[in-house]
C-alpha positions in Angstrom: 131.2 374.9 171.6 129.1 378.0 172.9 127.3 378.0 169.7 126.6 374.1 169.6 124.8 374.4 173.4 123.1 377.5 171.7 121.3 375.6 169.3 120.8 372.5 170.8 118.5 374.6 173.5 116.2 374.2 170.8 116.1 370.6 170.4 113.4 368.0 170.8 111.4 368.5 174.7 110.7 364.7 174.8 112.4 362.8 178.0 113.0 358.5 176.9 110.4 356.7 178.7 110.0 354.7 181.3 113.5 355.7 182.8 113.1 355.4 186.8 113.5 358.6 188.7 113.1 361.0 185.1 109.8 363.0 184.2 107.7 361.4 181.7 105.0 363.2 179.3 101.6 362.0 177.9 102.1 359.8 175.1 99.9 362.2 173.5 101.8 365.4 173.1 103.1 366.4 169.7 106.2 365.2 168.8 109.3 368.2 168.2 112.1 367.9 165.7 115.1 369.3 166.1 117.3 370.4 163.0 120.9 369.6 163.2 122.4 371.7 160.4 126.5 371.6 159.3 127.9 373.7 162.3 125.4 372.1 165.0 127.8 369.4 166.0 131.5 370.4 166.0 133.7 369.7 163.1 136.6 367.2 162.9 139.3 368.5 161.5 141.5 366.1 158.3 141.1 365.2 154.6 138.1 363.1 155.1 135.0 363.7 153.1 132.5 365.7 155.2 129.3 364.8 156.2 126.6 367.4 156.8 124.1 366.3 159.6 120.8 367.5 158.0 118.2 366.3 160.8 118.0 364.7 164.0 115.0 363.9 166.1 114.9 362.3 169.4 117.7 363.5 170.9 117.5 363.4 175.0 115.2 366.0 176.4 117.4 367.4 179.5 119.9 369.4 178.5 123.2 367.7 180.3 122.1 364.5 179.0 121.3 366.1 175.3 124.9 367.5 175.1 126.7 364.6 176.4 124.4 362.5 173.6 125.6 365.1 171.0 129.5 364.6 172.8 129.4 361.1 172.0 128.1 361.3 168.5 131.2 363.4 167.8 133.4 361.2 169.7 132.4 358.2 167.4 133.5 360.8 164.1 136.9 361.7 165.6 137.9 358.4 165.5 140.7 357.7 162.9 140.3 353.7 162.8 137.0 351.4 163.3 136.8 348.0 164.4 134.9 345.9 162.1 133.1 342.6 162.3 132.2 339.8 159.7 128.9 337.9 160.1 128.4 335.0 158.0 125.5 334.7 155.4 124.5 331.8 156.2 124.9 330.9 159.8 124.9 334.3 160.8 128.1 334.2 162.8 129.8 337.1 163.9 134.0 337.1 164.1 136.3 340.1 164.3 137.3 341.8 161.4 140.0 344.2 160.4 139.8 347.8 161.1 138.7 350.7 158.7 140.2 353.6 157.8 137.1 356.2 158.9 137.3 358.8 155.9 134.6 361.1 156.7 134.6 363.6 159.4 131.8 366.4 160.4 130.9 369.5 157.4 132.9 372.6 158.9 131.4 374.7 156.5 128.0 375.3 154.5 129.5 375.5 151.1 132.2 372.4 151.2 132.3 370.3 147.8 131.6 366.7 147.9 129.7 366.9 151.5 127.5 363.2 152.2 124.3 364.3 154.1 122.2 362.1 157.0 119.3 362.4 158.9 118.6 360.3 162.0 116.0 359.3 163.9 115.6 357.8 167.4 113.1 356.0 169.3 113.9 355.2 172.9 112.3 352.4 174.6 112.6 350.2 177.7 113.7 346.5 177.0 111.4 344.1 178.2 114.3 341.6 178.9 115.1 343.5 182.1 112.1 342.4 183.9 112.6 339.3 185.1 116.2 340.6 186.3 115.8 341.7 190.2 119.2 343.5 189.4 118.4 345.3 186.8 115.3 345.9 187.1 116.0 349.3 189.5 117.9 350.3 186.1 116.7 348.3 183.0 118.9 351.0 180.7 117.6 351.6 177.3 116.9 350.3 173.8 116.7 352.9 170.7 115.7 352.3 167.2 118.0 354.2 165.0 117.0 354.9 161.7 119.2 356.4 159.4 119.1 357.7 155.6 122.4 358.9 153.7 122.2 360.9 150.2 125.7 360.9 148.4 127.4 364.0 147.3 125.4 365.9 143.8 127.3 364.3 140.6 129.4 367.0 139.0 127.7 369.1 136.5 124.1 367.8 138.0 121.3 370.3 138.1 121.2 371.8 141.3 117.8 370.6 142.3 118.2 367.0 141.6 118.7 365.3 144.8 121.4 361.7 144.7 119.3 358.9 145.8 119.3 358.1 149.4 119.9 354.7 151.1 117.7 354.0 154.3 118.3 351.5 157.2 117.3 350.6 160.7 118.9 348.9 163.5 117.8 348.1 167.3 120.1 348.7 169.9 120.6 347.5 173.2 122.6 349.5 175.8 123.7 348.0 179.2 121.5 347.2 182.1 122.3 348.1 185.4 123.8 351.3 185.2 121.9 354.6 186.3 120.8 356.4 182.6 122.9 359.5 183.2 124.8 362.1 181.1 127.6 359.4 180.8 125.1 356.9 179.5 123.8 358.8 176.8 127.6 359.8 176.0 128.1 355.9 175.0 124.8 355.9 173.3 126.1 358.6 171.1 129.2 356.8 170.4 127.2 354.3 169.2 124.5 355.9 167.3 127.6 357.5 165.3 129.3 354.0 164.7 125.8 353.4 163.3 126.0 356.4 161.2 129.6 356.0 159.8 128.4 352.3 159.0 125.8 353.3 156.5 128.0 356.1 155.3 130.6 353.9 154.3 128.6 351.0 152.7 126.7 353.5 150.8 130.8 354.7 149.9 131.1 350.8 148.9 134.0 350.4 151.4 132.3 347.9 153.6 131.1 344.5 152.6 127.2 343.0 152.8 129.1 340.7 155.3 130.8 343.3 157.2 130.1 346.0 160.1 131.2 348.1 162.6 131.9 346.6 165.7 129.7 348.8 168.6 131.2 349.1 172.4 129.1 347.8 175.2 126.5 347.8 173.4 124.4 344.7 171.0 121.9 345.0 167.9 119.0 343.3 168.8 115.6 341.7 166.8 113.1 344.2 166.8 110.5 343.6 169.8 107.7 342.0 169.3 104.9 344.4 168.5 102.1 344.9 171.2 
């Protein structure tokens, strides 16, 4: 765990905006990235196929609320079963589904075999449905578009330089209203950004349906907002 602080005191020096009583900076300052490699979030221990974090950028910028983030995200890996919803094609409607095995777990080493890669990428934003709320408008929470790319494992005998095609998406999240954006906050929002993660790993894997997803905690996808 020393090791994981260690290198996450190089990560991205960006605080989420408009988050009442945090520091803000210009909009104009250059953007940092920080570089999650195998060994930057701790392992989970199993049989499941490991994933190698490659890259992560917009991470939280104070440190507490950085490490509970990355806490969260490894939370969400741990897991051994995943809810899962159904959402009709048609109408849209979202029922419960059965649960799925999780089979991939965090790269322990550099050199595994048959290692799935990601990269990530947050942006945080205020949600503009908090406005009109007098209650939660002291603490709108937070809104993050996540968006996630996942390159399978190298095809045995493949030349080492060829690179698996990689499958993109993007989802908007809501987190709660009304609840100070702390260290414990940006725990769940790990969580959730990992259910997120292990969602696209394992339809990429073909083990969930175009009709199916993870079922996230306390938290809602939302429609992109409307652009300004």
């Amino acid at each position: 765990m020393t090791r994981v602080f260690l290198l996450l005191g190089f990560a991205l020096l960006q605080v989420s905006p408009a988050v009442p009583g945090y520091p803000t900076r210009p909009a104009e300052e250059p953007r940092q990235r920080f570089e999650a490699d195998a060994d930057t979030l701790p392992p989970t221990a199993g049989s499941r196929s490991p994933v190698r974090l490659e890259a992560i950028e917009g991470v939280p910028a104070k440190a507490e609320e950085r490490e509970a983030f990355v806490a969260g995200f490894q939370d969400g890996f741990l897991e051994r079963e995943l809810p899962s919803e159904r959402v009709a094609r048609k109408s849209g409607a979202v029922k419960r589904g059965p649960a799925l095995r999780n089979r991939l777990r965090l790269a322990e080493a550099e050199d595994e075999e048959g290692v799935w890669s990601a990269r990530l990428r947050l942006e945080w934003f205020t949600p503009r449905d908090s406005l009109a709320d007098t209650l939660a408008r002291a603490w709108p929470g937070l809104g993050a578009r996540v968006a996630i790319s996942v390159t399978p494992p190298p095809e045995p005998g493949a030349s080492p330089v060829a690179r698996p095609p990689e499958s993109a998406s993007t989802e908007w999240l809501r987190f709660p209203a009304c609840h100070p954006v702390d260290a414990a906050y940006y725990r769940l929002a790990g969580r959730q950004v990992a259910l997120l993660v292990l969602e696209a790993l394992h339809r990429a894997r073909g083990e969930l349906g175009d009709d199916q997803r993870l079922a996230l905690e306390d938290a809602r996808r939302i429609a992109p907002p409307p652009a300004r």
